[in-house]
C-alpha positions in Angstrom: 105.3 63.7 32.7 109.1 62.9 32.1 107.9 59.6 30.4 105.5 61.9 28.0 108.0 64.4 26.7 111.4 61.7 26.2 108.3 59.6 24.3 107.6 62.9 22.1 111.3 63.3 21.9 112.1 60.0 20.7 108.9 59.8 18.3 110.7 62.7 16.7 114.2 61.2 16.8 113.0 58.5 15.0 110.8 60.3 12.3 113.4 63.0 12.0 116.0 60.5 11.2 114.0 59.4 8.7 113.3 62.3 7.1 116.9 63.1 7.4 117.4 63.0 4.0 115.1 66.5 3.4 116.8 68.6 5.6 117.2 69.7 8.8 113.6 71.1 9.1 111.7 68.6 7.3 111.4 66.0 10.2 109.2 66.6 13.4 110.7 67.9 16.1 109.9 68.4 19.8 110.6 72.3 20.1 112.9 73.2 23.4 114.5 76.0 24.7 117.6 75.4 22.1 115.4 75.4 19.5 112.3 77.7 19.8 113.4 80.2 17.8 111.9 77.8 14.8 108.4 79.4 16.1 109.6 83.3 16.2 108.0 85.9 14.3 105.6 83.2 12.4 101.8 83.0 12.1 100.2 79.8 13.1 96.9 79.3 11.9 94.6 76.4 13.8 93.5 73.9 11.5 92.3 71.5 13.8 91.6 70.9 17.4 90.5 68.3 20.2 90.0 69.1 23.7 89.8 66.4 26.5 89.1 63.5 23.7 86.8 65.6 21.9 87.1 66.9 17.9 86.2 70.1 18.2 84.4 71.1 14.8 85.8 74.1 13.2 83.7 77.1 11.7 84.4 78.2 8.1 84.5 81.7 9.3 86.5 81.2 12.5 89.8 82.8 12.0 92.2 81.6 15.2 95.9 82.1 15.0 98.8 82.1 17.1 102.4 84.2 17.2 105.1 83.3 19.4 107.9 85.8 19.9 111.4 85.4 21.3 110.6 87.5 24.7 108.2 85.2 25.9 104.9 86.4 24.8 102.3 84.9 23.0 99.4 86.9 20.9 96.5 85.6 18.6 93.5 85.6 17.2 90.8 83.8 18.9 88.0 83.8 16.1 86.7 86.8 17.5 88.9 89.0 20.2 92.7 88.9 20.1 94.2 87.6 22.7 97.8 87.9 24.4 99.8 86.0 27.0 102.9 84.6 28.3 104.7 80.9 27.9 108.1 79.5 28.4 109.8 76.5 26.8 112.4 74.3 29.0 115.4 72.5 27.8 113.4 69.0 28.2 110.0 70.6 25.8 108.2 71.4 28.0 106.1 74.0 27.5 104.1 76.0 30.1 101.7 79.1 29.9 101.9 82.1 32.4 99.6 81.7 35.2 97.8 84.8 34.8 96.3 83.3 31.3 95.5 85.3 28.8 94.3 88.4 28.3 91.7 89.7 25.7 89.4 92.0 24.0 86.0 91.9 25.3 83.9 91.8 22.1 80.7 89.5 21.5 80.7 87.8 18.5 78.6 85.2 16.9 77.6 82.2 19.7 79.0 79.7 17.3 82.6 81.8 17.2 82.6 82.8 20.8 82.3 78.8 21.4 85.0 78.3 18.7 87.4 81.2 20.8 86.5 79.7 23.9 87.4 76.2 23.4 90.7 77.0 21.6 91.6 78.9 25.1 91.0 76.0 27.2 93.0 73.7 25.1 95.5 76.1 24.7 96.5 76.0 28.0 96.2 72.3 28.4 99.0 71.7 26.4 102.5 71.3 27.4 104.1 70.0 24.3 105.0 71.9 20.8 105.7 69.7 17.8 107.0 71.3 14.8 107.7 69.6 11.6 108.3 72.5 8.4 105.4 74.4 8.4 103.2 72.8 10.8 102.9 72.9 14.1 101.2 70.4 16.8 100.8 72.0 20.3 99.1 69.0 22.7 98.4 67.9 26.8 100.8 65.2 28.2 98.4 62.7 27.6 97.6 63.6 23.9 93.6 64.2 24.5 94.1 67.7 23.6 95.8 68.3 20.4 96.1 71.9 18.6 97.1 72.0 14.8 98.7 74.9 13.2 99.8 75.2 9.6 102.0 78.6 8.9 100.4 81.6 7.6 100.7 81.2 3.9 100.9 77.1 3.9 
């Protein structure tokens, strides 16, 4: 575990450094306790996603996002019921979801959406790792077979 986040951390050392030239922001960067408030009060919209190994494909009409705010909780969109929940961020990156899960409407949707929402929430809380580089954002498990992509609302 150790081993996976000082990996991430130096990945983004050395991309950041080269990117150093951009701006602070431009480079990836493994997002910590010192730094989270880069996610605050922005809109994250999935793009892509794999869950144990397996490319998930995406439906045109399947709207899932994510907001993180500064007191800890976490609310979305899950391509058909919104969702909320809990996570933390430590001073290594690692990120952890509350153990309660999440919490959510009840509504049916279409099969192929409620598959879409469903699978989002179970890689959601495989991951223990945010990656943020400008305006996207890579959330993904210690062993990188589950990997969320988010660009901001907007981008």
């Amino acid at each position: 575990m150790k081993t996976s986040v000082f990996a991430l951390i130096l990945l983004s050392a050395c991309l950041g450094g080269c990117a150093g030239m951009m701006g602070d922001d431009s480079g990836p960067q493994v997002v910590n306790a010192q730094n989270a408030k880069r996610l605050y009060q922005r809109e994250w919209n999935l793009k892509t996603l794999a869950v144990d190994g397996s490319q998930v494909v995406m439906d045109v009409d399947a709207r899932i996002s994510i907001r993180f705010e500064p007191d800890g909780k976490v609310t979305g969109f899950g391509a058909v019921n919104r969702f909320i929940g809990s996570y933390s961020l430590n001073a290594e990156g690692l990120l952890g979801w509350g153990k309660a899960g999440y919490a959510s409407a009840r509504r049916t949707g279409p099969p192929e959406l409620m598959e879409k929402e469903r699978a989002f929430l179970n890689g959601l809380g495989k991951t223990t790792a945010a990656i943020l580089a400008r305006h996207t954002l890579q959330l993904q498990s210690d062993d990188s077979t589950t990997v969320l992509m988010f660009t901001e609302a907007g981008y």
